[in-house]
C-alpha positions in Angstrom: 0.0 0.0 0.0 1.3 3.5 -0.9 2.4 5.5 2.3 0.0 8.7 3.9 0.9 12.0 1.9 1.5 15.5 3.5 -2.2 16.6 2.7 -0.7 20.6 3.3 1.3 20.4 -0.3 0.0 18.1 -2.8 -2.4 19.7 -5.4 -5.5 18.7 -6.2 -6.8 17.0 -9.8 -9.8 16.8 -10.9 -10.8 14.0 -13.9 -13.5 14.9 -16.2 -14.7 12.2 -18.1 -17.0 10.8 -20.4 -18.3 9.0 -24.4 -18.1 10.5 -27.1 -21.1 13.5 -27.1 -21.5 13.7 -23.7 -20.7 17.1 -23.3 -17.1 17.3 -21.3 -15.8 20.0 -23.7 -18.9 21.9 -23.0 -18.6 22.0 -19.4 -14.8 22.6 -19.8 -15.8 25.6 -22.0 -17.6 26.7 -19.2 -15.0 26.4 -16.5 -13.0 28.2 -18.7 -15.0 31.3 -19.4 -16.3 31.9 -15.7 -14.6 34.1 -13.5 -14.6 31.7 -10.9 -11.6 33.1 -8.7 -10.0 29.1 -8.9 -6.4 29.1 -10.4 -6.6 26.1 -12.5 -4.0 24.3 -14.7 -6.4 22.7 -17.4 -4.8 19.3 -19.0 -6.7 18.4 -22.5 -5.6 15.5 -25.0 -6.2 18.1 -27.9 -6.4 21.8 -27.1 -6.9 23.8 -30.1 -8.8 20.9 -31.8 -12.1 22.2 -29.6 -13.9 25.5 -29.9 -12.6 27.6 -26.9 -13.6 31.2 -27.4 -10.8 33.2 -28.6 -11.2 35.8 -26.1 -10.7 33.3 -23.0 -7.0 33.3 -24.6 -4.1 35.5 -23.4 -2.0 33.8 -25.8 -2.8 31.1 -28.8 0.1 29.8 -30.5 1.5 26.8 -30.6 3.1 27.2 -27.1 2.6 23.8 -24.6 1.1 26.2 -22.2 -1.4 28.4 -22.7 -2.4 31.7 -20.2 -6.1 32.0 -20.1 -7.5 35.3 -19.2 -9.3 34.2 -15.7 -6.2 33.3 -14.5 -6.2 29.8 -15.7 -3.6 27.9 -17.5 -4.6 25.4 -20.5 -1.8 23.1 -21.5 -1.9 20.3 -24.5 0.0 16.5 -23.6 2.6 16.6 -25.9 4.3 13.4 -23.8 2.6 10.9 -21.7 0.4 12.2 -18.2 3.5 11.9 -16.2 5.9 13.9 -18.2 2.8 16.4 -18.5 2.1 16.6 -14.6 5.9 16.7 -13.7 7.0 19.5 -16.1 3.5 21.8 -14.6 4.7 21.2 -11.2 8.8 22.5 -12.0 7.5 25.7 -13.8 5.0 26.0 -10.8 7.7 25.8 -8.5 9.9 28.0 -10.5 7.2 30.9 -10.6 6.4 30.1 -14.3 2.9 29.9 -13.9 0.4 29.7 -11.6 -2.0 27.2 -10.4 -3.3 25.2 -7.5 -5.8 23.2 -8.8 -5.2 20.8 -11.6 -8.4 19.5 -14.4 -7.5 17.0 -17.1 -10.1 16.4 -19.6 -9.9 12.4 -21.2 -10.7 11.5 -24.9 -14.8 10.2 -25.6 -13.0 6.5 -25.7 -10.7 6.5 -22.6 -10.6 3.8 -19.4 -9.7 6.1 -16.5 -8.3 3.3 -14.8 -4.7 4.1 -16.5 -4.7 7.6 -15.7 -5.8 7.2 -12.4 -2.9 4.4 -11.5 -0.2 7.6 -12.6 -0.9 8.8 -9.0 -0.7 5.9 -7.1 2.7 4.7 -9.3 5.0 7.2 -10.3 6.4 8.6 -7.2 7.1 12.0 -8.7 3.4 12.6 -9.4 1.8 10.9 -6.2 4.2 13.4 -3.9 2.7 16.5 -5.2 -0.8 15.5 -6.8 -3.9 13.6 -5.2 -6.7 13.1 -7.4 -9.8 15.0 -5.7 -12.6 13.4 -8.3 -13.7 12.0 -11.2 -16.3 13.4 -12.9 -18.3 11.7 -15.4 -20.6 12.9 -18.0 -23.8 11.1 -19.4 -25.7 12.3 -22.0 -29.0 11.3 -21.5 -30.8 10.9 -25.3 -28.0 8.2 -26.2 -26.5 6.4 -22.7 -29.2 3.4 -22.7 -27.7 2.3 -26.1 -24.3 3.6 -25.7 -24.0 1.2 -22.1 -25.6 -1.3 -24.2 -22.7 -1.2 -26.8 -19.3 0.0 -25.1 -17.5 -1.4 -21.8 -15.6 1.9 -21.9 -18.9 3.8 -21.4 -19.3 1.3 -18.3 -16.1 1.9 -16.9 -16.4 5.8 -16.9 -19.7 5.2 -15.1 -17.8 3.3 -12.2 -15.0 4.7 -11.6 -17.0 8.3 -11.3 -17.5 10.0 -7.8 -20.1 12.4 -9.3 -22.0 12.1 -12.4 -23.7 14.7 -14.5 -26.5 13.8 -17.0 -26.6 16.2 -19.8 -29.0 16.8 -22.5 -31.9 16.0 -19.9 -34.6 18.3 -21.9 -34.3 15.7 -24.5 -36.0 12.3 -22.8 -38.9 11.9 -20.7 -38.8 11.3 -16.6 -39.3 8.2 -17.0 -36.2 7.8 -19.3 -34.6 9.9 -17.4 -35.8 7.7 -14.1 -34.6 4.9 -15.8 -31.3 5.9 -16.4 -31.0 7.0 -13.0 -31.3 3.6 -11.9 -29.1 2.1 -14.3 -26.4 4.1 -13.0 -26.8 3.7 -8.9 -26.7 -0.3 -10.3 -23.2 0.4 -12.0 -21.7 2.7 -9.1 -23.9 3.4 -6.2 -21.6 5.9 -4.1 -21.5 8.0 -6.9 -23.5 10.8 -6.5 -25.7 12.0 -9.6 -26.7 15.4 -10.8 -28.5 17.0 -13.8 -26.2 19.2 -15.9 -27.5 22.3 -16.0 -24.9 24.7 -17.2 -26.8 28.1 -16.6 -26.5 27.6 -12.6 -23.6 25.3 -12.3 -21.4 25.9 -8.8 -18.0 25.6 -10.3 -16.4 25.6 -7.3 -18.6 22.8 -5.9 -18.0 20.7 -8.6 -14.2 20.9 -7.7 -14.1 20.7 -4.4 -15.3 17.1 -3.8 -13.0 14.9 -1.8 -14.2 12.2 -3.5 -11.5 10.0 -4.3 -9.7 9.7 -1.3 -12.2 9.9 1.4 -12.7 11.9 4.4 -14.9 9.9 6.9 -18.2 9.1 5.5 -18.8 7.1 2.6 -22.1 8.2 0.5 -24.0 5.1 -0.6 -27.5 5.3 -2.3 -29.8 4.0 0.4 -32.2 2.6 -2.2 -29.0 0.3 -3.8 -28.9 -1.7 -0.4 -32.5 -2.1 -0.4 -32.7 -5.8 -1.8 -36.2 -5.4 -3.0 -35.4 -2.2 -5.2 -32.4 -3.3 -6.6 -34.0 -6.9 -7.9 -37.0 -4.8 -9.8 -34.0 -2.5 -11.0 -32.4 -5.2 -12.9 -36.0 -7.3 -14.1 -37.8 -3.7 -15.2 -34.7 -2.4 -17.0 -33.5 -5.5 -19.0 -30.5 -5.3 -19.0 -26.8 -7.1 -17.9 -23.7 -4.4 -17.2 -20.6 -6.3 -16.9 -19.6 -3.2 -14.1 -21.5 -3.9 -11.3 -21.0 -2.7 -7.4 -21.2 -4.6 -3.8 -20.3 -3.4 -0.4 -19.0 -5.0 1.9 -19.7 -4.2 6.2 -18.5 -5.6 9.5 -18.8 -4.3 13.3 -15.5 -6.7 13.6 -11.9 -5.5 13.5 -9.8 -7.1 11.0 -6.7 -8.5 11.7 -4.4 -6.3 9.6 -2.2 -9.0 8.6 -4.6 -11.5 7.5 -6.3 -8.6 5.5 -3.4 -7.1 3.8 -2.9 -10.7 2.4 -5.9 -11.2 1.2 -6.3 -7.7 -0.4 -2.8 -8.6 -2.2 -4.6 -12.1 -3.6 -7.4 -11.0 -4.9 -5.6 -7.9 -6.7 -3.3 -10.2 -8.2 -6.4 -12.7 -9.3 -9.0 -10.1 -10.0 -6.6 -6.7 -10.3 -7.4 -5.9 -13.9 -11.0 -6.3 -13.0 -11.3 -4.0 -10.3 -12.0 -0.8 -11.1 -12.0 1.6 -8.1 -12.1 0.0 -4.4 -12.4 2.0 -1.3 -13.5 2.1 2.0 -13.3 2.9 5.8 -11.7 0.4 7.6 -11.8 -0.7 11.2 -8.7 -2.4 12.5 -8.0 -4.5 15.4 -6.1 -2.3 18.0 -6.5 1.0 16.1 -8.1 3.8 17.9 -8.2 5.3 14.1 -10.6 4.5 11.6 -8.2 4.1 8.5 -9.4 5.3 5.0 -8.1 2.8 2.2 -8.8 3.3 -1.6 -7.4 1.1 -4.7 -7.6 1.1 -8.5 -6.6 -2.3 -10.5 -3.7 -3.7 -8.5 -2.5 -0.4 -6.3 -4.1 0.3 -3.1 -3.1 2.5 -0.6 -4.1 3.7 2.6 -4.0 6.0 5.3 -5.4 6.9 9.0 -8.6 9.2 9.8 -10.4 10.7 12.6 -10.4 9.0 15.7 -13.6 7.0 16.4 -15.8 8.9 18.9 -16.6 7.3 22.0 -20.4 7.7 20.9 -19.5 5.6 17.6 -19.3 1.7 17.2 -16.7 1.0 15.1 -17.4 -1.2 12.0 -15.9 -1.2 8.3 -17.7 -0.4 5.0 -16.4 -1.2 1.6 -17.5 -0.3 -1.8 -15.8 -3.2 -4.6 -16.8 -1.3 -8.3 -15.7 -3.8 -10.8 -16.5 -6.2 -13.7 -18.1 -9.7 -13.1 -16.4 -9.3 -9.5 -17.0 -12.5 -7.5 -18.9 -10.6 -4.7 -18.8 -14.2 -2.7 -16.0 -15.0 -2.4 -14.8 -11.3 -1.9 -17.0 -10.9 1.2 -16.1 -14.7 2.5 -12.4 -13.7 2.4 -12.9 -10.6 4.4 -15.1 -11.8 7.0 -12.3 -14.7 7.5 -9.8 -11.4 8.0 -11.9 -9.9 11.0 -11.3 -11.1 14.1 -14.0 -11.4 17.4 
């Protein structure tokens, strides 16, 4: 597991992600033209390929990075995410530019399960970045078919913390219902909005926590109701390869036994596992420790204290595809200890 990081210098990085259509370029376009008072350093695969107002722009040559007028900074990857992410952070540190908030925008076809293992691997990058969020898009008229159709479309959807739905005007509330649904199946601690660009709170948006926890972990009350979940999947028809169980415990684990089995099934299952998280309760901790994972790397690191008025207990959230959720909660229920 990756070591605790000094939360007082890393910056922050937001993912925004998405298909094809779903309107990521349009809420970066946004983000871009609102004085929002945030000093960002704005990552996209193709800048200049995408219609960003010309009067956003300080600058717009062919220059890696580009000053933006609010006070951002919009830079294109001309090497890998690393190379990208490293060569930001030397000319922030050099007074080059200025930012302290980082947004990368992915391509309509990407798995976000590379980019996010850049800051768990490289140790350059995970001492002076933490990701904050991924945000995923979902456009509304053409995400039935499109989950239907694309595994990458499925992956976006669970490794999200929040998800917008654009283009809402253009199905009914029962589509719309529907969707819903569909989504708290695929990723049920993710929470979901309506994108509604006129009175969107930037800031908000930004500012999540999401992917490396604080001490509560949001999970749709309806998803662990057994009843609504079983007429979820026989009213919507329907068979997502990414799929979502939790896993809970008033038991403390025995730390050994459990960071043994968390290294098995990563090497078994690893490519499988999308995002994994949690808040764990350890035998002889007085801490509550927060623990997180994508693929094969995990890492974790100690929260709050638990109160005297709190019963310790442990609560997991395993997003993955065709995850076997029996054996998963078998092996970590031999891990906790009486």
């Amino acid at each position: 597991m990756t070591p605790a990081k000094n939360l007082q210098s890393i910056i922050p990085v937001t993912i925004i992600t998405g298909f094809l259509g779903a309107g990521k370029t349009t809420l970066l376009n946004k983000i871009l033209s609102t004085k929002h008072g945030l000093k960002l350093a704005v990552i996209e695969n193709e800048f200049g390929s995408e219609n960003i107002d010309n009067e956003i722009l300080v600058q717009n040559n062919n220059e890696e990075i580009i000053e933006l007028s609010n006070g951002c900074v919009c830079c294109t990857i001309r090497g890998d995410m690393v190379e990208t992410l490293s060569n930001l952070h030397k000319k922030l540190q050099t007074n080059q530019i200025n930012f302290d908030r980082v947004i990368i925008e992915t391509t309509g076809l990407a798995d976000p399960g590379p980019l996010c293992q850049t800051f768990f691997i490289d140790d350059y990058i995970a001492k002076h970045y933490m990701l904050d969020a991924i945000i995923t898009l979902v456009d509304a008229k053409h995400a039935p078919k499109t989950l239907d159709e694309q595994i990458e479309s499925q992956k976006q959807i669970g490794f999200a913390d929040v998800i917008l739905i654009s283009k809402c005007d253009l199905v009914s509330e029962e589509e719309l219902l529907k969707l819903q649904d569909r989504l708290i199946h695929i990723n049920p601690r993710a929470s979901i909005k309506k994108l509604l660009l006129d009175s969107i709170d930037i800031p908000s948006i930004l500012n999540i926590s999401g992917f490396n926890l604080d001490d509560i972990l949001n999970i749709d009350p309806q998803f662990l109701n057994q009843e609504h979940h079983e007429c979820t999947e026989k009213c919507s028809h329907h068979h997502d390869d990414i799929v979502s169980f939790t896993f809970y415990s008033d038991k403390p684990f025995d730390s050994e036994k459990l960071e043994k089995f968390l290294s098995q099934i990563s090497q078994e299952f690893g490519p499988d596992m999308l995002r994994y998280k949690g808040i764990l309760y350890i035998k002889e901790l007085d801490n509550r420790i927060l623990f997180q994972g994508v693929h094969m790397l995990m890492g974790a690191e100690p929260g709050k204290p638990w109160k005297g008025s709190e019963k310790p207990n442990t609560k997991m959230v395993f997003i993955g595809r065709k995850l076997p959720r029996e054996l998963f909660i078998h092996g970590l229920e031999l891990c906790t200890v009486k």
